[in-house]
Biopython code that builds the backbone (N, CA, C, O; Angstrom):
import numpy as np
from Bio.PDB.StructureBuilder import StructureBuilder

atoms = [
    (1, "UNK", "N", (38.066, -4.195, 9.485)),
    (1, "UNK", "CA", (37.169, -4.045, 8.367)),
    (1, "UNK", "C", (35.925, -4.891, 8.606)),
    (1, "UNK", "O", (36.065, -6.055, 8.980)),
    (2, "UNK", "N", (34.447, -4.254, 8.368)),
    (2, "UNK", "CA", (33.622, -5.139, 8.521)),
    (2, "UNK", "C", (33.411, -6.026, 7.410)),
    (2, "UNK", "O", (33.771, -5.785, 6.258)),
    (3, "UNK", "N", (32.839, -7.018, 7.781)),
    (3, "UNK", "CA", (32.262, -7.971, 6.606)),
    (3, "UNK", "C", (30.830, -7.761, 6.481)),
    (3, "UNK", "O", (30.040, -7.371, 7.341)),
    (4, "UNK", "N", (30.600, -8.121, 5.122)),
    (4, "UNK", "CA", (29.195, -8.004, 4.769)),
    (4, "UNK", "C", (28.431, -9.424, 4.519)),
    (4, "UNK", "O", (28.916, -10.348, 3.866)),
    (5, "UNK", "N", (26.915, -9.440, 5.270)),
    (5, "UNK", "CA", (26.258, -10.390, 5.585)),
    (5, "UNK", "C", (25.477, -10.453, 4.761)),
    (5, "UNK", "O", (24.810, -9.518, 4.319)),
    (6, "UNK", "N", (25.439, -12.110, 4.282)),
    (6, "UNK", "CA", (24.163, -11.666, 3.200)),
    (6, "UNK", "C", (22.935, -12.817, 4.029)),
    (6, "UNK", "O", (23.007, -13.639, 4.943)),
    (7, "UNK", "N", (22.063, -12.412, 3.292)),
    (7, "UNK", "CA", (20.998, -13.777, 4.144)),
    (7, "UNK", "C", (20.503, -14.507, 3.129)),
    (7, "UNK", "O", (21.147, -14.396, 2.086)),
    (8, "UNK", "N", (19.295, -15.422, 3.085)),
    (8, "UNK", "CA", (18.139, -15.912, 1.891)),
    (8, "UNK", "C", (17.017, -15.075, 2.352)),
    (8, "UNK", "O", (17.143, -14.286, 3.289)),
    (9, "UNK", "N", (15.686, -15.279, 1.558)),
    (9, "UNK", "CA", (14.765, -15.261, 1.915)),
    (9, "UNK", "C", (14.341, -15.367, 2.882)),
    (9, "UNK", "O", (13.870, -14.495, 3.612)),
    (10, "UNK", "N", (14.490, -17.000, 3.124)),
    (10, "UNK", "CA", (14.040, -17.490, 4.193)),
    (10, "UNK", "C", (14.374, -17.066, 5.715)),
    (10, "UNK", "O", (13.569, -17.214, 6.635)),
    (11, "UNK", "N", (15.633, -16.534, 5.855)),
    (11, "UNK", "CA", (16.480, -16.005, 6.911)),
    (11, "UNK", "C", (15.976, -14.937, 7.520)),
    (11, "UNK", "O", (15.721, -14.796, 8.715)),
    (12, "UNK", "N", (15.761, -13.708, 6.068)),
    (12, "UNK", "CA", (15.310, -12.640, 6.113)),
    (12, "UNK", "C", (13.900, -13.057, 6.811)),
    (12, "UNK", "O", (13.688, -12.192, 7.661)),
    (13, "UNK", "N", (12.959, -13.908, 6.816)),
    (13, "UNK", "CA", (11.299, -13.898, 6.863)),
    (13, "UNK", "C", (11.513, -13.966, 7.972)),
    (13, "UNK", "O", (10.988, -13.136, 8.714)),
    (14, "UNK", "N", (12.708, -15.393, 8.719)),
    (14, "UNK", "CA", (12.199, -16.147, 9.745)),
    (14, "UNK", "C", (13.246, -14.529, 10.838)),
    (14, "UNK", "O", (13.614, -14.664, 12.005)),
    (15, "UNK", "N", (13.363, -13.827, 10.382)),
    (15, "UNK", "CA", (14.170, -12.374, 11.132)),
    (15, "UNK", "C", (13.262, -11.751, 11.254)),
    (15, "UNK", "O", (13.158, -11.353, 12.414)),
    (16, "UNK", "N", (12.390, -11.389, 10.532)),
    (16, "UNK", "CA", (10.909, -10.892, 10.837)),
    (16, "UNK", "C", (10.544, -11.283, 11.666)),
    (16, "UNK", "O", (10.557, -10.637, 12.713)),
    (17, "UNK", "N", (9.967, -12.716, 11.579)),
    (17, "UNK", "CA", (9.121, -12.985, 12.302)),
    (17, "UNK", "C", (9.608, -12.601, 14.225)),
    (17, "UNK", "O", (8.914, -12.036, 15.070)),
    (18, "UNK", "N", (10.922, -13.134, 14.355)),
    (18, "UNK", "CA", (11.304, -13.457, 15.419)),
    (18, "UNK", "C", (11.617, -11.619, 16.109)),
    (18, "UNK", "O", (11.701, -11.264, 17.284)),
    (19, "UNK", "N", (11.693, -11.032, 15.211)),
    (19, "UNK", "CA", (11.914, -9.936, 15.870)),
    (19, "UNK", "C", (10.616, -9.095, 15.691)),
    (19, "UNK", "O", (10.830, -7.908, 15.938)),
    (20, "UNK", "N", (9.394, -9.355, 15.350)),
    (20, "UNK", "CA", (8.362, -8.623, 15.681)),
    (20, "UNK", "C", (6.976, -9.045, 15.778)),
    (20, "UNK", "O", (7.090, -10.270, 15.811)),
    (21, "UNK", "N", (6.022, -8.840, 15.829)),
    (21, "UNK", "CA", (4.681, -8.974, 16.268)),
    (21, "UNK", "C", (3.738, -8.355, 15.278)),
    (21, "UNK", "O", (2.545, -8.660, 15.272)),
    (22, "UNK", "N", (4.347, -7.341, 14.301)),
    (22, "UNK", "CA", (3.271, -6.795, 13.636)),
    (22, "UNK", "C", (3.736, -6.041, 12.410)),
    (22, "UNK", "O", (4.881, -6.275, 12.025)),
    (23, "UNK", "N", (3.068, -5.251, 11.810)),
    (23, "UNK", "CA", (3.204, -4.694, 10.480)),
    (23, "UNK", "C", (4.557, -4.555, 9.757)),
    (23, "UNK", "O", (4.686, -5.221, 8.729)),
    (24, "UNK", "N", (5.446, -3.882, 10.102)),
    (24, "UNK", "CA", (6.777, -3.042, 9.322)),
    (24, "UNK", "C", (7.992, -3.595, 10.271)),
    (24, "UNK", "O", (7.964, -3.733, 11.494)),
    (25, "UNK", "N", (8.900, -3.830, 9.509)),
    (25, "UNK", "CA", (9.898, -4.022, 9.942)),
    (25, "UNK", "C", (11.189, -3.746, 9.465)),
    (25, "UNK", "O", (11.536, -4.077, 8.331)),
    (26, "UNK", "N", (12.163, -2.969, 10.516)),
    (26, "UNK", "CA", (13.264, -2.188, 9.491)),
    (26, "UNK", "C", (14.170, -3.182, 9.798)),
    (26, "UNK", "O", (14.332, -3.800, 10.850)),
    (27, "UNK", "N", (14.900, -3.274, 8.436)),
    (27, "UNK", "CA", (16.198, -4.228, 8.956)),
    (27, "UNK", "C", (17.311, -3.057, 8.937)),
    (27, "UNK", "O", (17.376, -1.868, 8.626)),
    (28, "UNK", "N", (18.080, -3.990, 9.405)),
    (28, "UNK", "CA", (19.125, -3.452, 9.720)),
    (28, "UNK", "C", (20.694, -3.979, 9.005)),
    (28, "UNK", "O", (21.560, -4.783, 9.349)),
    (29, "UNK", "N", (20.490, -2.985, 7.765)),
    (29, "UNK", "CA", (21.622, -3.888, 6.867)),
    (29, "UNK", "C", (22.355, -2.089, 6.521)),
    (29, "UNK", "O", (22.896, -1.856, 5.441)),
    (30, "UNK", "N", (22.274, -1.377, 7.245)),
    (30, "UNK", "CA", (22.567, 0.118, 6.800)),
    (30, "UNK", "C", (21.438, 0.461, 5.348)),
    (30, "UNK", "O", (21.908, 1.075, 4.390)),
    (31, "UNK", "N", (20.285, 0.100, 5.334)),
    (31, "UNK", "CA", (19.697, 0.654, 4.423)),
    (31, "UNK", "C", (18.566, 0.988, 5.089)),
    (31, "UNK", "O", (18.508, 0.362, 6.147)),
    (32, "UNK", "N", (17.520, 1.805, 4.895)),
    (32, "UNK", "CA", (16.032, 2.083, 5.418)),
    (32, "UNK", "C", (14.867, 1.273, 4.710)),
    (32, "UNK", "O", (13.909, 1.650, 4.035)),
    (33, "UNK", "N", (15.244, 0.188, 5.059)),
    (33, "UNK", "CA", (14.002, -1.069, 4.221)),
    (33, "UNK", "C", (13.204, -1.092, 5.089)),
    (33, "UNK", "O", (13.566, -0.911, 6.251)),
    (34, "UNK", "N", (11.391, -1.410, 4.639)),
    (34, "UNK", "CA", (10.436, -1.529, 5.611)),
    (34, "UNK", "C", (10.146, -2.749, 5.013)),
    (34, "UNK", "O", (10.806, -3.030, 4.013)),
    (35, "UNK", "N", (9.047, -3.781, 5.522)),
    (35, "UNK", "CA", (8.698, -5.009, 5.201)),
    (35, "UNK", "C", (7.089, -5.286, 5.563)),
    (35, "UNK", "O", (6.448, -4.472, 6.229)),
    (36, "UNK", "N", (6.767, -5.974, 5.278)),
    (36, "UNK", "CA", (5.194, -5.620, 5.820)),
    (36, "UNK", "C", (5.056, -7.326, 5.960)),
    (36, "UNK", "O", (5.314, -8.126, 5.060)),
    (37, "UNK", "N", (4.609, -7.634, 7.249)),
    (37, "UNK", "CA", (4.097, -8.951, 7.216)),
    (37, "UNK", "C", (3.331, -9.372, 8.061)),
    (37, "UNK", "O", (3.347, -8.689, 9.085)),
    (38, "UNK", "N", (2.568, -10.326, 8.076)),
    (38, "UNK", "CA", (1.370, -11.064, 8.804)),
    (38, "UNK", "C", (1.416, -10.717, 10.128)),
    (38, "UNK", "O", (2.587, -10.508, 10.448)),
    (39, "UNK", "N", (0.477, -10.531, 11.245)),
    (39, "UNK", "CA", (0.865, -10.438, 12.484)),
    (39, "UNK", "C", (0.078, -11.853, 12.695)),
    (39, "UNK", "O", (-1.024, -12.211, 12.279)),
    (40, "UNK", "N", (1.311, -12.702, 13.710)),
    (40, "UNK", "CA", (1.353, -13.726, 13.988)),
    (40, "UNK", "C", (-0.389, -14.437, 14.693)),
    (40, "UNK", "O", (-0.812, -15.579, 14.874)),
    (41, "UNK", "N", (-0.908, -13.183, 14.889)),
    (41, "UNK", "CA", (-2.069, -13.274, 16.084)),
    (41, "UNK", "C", (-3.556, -13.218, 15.314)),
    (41, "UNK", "O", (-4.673, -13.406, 15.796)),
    (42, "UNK", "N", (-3.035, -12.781, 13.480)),
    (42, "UNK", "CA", (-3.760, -12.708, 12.948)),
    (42, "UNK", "C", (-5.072, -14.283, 12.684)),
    (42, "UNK", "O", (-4.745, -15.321, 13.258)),
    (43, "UNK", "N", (-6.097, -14.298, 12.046)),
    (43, "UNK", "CA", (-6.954, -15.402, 11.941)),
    (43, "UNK", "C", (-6.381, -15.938, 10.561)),
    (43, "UNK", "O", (-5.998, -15.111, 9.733)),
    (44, "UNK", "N", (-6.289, -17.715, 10.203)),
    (44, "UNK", "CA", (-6.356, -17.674, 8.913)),
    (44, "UNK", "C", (-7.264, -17.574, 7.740)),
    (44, "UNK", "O", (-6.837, -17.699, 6.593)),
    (45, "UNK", "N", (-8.585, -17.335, 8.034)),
    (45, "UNK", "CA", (-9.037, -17.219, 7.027)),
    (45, "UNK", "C", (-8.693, -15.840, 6.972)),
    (45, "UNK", "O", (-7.478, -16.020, 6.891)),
    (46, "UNK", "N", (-8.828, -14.483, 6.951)),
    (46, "UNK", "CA", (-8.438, -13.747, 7.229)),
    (46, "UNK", "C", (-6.626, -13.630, 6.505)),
    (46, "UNK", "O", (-6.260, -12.494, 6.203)),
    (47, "UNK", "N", (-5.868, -14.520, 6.332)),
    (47, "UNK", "CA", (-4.427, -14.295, 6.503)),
    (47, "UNK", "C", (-5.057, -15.158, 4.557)),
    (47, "UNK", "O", (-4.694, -14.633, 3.505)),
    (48, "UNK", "N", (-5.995, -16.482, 4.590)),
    (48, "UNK", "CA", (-6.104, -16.200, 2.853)),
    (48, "UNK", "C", (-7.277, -15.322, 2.901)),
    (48, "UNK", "O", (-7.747, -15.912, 1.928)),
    (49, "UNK", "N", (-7.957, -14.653, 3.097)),
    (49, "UNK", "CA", (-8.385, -13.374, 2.242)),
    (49, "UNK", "C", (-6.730, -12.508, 1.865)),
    (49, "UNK", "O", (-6.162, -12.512, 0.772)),
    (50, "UNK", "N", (-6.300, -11.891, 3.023)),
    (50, "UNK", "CA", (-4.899, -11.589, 2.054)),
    (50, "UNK", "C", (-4.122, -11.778, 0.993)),
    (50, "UNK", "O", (-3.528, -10.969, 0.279)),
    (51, "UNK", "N", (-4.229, -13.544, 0.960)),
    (51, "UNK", "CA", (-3.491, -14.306, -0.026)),
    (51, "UNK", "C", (-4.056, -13.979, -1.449)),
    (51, "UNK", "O", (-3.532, -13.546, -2.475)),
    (52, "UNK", "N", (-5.627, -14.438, -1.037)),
    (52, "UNK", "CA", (-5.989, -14.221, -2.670)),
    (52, "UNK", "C", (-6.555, -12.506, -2.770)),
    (52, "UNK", "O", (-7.104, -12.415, -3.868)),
    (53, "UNK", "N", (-6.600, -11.563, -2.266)),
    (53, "UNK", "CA", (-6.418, -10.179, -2.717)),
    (53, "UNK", "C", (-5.144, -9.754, -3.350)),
    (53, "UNK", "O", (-5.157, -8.972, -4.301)),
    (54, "UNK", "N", (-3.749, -10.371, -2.728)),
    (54, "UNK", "CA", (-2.848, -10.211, -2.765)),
    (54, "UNK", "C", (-2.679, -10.441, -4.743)),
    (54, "UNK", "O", (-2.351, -9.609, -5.589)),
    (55, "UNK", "N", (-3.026, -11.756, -4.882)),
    (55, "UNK", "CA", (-3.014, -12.473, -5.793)),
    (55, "UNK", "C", (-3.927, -11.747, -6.944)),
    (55, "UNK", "O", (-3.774, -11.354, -8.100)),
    (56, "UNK", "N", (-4.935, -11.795, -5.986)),
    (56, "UNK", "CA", (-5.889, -11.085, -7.789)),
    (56, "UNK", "C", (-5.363, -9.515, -7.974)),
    (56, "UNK", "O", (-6.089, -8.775, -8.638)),
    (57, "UNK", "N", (-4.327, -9.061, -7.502)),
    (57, "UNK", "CA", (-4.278, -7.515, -7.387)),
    (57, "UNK", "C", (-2.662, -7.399, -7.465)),
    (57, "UNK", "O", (-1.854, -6.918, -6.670)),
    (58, "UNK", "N", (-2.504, -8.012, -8.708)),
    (58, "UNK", "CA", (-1.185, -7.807, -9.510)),
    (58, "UNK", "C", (0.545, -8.837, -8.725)),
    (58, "UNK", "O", (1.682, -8.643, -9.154)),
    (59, "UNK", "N", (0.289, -9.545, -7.907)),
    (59, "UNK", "CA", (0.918, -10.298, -7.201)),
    (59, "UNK", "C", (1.477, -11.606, -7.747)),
    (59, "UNK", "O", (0.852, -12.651, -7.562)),
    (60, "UNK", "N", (2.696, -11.589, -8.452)),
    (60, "UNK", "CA", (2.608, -12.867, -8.701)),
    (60, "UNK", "C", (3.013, -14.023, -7.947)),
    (60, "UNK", "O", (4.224, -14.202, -7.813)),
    (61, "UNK", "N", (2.236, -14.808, -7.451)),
    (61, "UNK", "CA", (2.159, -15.841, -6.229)),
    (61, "UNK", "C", (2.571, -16.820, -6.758)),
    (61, "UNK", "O", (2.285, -17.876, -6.193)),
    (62, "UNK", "N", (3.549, -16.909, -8.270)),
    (62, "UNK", "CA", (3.526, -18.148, -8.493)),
    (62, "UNK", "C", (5.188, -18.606, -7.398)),
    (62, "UNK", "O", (5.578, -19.771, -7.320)),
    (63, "UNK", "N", (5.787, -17.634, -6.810)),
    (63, "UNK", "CA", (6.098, -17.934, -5.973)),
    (63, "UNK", "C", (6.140, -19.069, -5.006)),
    (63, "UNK", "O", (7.030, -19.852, -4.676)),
    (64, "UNK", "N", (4.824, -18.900, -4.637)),
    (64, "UNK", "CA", (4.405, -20.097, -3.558)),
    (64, "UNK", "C", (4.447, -21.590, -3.812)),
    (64, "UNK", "O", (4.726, -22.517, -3.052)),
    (65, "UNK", "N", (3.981, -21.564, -5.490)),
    (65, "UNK", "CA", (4.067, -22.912, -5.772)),
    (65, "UNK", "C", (5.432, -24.111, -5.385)),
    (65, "UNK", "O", (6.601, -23.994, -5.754)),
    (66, "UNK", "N", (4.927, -25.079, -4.665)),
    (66, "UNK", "CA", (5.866, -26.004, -4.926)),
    (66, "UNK", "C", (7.428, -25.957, -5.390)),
    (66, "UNK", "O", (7.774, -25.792, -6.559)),
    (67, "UNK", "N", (8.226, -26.111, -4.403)),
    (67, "UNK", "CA", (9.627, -25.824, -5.083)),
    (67, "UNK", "C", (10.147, -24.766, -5.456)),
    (67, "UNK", "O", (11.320, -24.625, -5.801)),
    (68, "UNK", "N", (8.877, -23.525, -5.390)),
    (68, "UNK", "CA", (9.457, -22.651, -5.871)),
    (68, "UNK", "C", (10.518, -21.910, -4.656)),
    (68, "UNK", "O", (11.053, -22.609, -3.795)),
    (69, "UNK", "N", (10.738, -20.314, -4.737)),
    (69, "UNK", "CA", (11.657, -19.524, -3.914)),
    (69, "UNK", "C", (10.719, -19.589, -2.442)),
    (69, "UNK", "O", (11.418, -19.901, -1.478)),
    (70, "UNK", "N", (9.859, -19.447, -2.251)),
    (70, "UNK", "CA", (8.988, -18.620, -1.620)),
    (70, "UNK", "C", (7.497, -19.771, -0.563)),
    (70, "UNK", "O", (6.646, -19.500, 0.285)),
    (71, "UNK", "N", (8.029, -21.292, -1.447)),
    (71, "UNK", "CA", (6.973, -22.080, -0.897)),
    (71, "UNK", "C", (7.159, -22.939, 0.406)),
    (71, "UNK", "O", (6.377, -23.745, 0.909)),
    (72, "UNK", "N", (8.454, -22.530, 0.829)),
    (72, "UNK", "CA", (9.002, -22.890, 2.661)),
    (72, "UNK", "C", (9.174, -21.680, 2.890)),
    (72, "UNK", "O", (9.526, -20.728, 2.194)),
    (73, "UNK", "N", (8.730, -21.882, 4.542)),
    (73, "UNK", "CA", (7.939, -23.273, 5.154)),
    (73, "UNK", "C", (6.432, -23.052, 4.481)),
    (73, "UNK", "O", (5.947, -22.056, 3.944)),
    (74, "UNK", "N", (6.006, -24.084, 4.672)),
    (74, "UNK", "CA", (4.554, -24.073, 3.476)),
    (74, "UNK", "C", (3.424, -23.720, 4.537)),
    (74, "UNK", "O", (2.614, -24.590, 4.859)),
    (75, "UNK", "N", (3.369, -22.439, 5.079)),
    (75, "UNK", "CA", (1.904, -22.415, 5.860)),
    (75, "UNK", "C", (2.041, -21.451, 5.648)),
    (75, "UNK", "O", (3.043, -20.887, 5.210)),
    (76, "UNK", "N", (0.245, -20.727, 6.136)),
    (76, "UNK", "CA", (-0.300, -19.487, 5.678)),
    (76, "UNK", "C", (0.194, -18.353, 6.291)),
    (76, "UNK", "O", (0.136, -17.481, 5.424)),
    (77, "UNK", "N", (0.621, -17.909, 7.242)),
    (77, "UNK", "CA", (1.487, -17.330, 8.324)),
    (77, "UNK", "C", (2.197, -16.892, 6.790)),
    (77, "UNK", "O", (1.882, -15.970, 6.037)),
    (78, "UNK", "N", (3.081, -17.747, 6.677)),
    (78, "UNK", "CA", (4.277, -17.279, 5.979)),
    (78, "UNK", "C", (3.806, -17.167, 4.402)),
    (78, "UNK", "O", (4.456, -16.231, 3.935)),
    (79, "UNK", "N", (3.369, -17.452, 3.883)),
    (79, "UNK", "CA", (2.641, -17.435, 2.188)),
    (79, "UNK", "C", (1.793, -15.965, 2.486)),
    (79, "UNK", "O", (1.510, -15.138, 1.620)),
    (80, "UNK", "N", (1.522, -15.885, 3.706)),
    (80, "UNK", "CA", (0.592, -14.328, 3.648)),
    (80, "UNK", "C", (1.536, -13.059, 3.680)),
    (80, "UNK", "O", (1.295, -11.929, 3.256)),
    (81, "UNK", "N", (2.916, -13.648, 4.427)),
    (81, "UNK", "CA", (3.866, -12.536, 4.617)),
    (81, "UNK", "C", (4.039, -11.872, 3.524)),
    (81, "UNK", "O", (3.998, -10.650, 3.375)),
    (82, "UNK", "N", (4.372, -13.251, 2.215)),
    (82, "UNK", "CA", (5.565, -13.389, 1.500)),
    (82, "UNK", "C", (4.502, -12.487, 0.438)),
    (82, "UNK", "O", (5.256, -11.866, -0.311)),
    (83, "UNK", "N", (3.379, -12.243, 0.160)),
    (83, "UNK", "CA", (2.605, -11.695, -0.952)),
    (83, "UNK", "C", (1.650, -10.226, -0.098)),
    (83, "UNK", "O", (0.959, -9.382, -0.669)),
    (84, "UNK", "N", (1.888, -10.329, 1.128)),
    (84, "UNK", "CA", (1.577, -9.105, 1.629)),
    (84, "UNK", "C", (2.593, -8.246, 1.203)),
    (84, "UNK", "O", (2.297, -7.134, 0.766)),
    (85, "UNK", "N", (3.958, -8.684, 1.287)),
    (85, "UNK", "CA", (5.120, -7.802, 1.129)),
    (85, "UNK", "C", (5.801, -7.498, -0.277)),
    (85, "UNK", "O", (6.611, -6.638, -0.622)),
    (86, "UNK", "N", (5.131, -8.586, -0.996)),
    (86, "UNK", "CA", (4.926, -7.716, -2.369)),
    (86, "UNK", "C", (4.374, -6.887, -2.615)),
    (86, "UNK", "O", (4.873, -5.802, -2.914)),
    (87, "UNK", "N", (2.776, -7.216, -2.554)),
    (87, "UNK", "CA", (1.639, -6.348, -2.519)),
    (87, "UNK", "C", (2.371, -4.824, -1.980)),
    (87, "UNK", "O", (2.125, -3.828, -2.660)),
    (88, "UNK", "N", (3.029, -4.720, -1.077)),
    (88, "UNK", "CA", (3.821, -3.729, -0.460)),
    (88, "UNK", "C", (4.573, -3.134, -1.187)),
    (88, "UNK", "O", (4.391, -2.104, -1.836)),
    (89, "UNK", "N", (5.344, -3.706, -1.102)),
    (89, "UNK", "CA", (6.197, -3.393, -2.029)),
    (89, "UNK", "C", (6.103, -2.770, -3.769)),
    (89, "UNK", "O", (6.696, -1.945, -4.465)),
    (90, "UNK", "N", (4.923, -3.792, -3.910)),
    (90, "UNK", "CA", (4.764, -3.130, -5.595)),
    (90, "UNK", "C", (3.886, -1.785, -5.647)),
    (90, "UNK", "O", (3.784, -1.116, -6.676)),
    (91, "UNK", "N", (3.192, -1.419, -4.291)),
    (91, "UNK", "CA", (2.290, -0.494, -4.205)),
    (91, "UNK", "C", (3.623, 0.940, -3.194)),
    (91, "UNK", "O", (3.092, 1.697, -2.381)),
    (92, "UNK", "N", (4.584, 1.010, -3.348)),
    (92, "UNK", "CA", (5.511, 2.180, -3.104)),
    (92, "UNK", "C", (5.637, 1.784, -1.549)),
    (92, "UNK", "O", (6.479, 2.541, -1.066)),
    (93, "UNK", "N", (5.289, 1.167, -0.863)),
    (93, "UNK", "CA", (5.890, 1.012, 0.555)),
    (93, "UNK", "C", (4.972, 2.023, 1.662)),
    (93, "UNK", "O", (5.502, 2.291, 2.740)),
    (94, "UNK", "N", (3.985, 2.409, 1.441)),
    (94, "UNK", "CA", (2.867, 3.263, 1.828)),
    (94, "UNK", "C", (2.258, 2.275, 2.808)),
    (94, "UNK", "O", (2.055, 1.076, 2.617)),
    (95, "UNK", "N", (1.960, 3.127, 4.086)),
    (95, "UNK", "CA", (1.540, 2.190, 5.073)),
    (95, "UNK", "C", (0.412, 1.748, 4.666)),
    (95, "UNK", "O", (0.196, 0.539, 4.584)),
    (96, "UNK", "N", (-0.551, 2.737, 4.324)),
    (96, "UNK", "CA", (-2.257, 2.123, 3.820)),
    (96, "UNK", "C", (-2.327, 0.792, 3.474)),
    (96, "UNK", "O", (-3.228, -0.009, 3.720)),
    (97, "UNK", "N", (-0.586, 0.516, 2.472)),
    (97, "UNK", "CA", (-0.840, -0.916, 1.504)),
    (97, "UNK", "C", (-0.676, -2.123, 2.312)),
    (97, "UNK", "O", (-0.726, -3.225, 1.766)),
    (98, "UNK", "N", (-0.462, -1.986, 3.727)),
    (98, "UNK", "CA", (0.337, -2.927, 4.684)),
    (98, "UNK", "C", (-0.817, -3.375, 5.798)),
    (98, "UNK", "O", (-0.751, -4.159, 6.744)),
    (99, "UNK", "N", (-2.089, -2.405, 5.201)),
    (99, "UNK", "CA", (-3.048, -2.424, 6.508)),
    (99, "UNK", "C", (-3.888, -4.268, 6.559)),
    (99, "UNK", "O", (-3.785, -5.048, 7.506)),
    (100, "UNK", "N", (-4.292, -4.404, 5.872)),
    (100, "UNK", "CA", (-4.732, -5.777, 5.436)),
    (100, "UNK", "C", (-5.863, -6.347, 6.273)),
    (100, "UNK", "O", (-5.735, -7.485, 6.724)),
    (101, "UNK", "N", (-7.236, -5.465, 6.574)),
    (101, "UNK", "CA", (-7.459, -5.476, 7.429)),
    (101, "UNK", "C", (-7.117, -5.695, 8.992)),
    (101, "UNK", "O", (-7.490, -6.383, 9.943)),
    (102, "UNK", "N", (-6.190, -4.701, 8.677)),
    (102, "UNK", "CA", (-5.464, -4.708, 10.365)),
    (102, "UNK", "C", (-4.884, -5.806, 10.529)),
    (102, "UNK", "O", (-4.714, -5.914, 11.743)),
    (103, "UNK", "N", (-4.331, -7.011, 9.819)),
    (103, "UNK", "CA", (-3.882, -8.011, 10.073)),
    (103, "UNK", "C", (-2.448, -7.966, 9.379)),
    (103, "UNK", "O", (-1.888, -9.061, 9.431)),
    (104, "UNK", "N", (-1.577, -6.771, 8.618)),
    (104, "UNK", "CA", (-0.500, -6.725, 8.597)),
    (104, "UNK", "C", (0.259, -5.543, 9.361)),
    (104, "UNK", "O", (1.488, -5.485, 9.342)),
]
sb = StructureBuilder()
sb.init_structure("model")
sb.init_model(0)
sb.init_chain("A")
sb.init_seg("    ")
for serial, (resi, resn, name, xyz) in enumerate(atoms, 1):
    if name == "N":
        sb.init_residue(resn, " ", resi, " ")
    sb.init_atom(name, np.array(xyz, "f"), 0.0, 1.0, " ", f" {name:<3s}", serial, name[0])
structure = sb.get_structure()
């Protein structure tokens, strides 16, 4: 019988990261999930223009704050993932929403 794996957040991000380079990423939990996050190669100003589009455009980033779910590890890399993939997410999973000037 298999067992079922669960992860955190954080597990899930740092699985992203390590397994890709760029936009979408399917996991692999038997479901068809896509993910949309930062490409590592991206610039940061560039990675906060994301942040705060992300933010002024229905995102709630209070996430990021301090202590919260979402504010480790605390750099822009990962704070851009974590509200790109809302942004994603709250916009139906449509590649257009993932484009970010070419930086997701």
């Amino acid at each position: 019988m298999a067992s079922r794996v669960t992860m955190t957040p954080f597990a899930v991000v740092l699985l992203m990261f390590i397994s890709t380079y760029g936009s979408f990423v399917k996991v692999a939990n038997g479901q068809n999930n896509t993910w949309c996050i930062a490409r590592p190669s991206a610039e940061q100003t560039v990675l906060q223009n994301n942040i705060d589009f992300a933010c002024s455009n229905g995102v709630d980033c209070s996430v990021l704050a301090s202590g919260q779910a979402c504010s480790l590890p605390d750099t822009i890399i990962n704070h851009a993932s974590v509200v790109m993939n809302l942004y994603y997410s709250a916009n139906g999973r449509q590649p257009y929403t993932c484009s970010f000037a070419n930086s997701g």
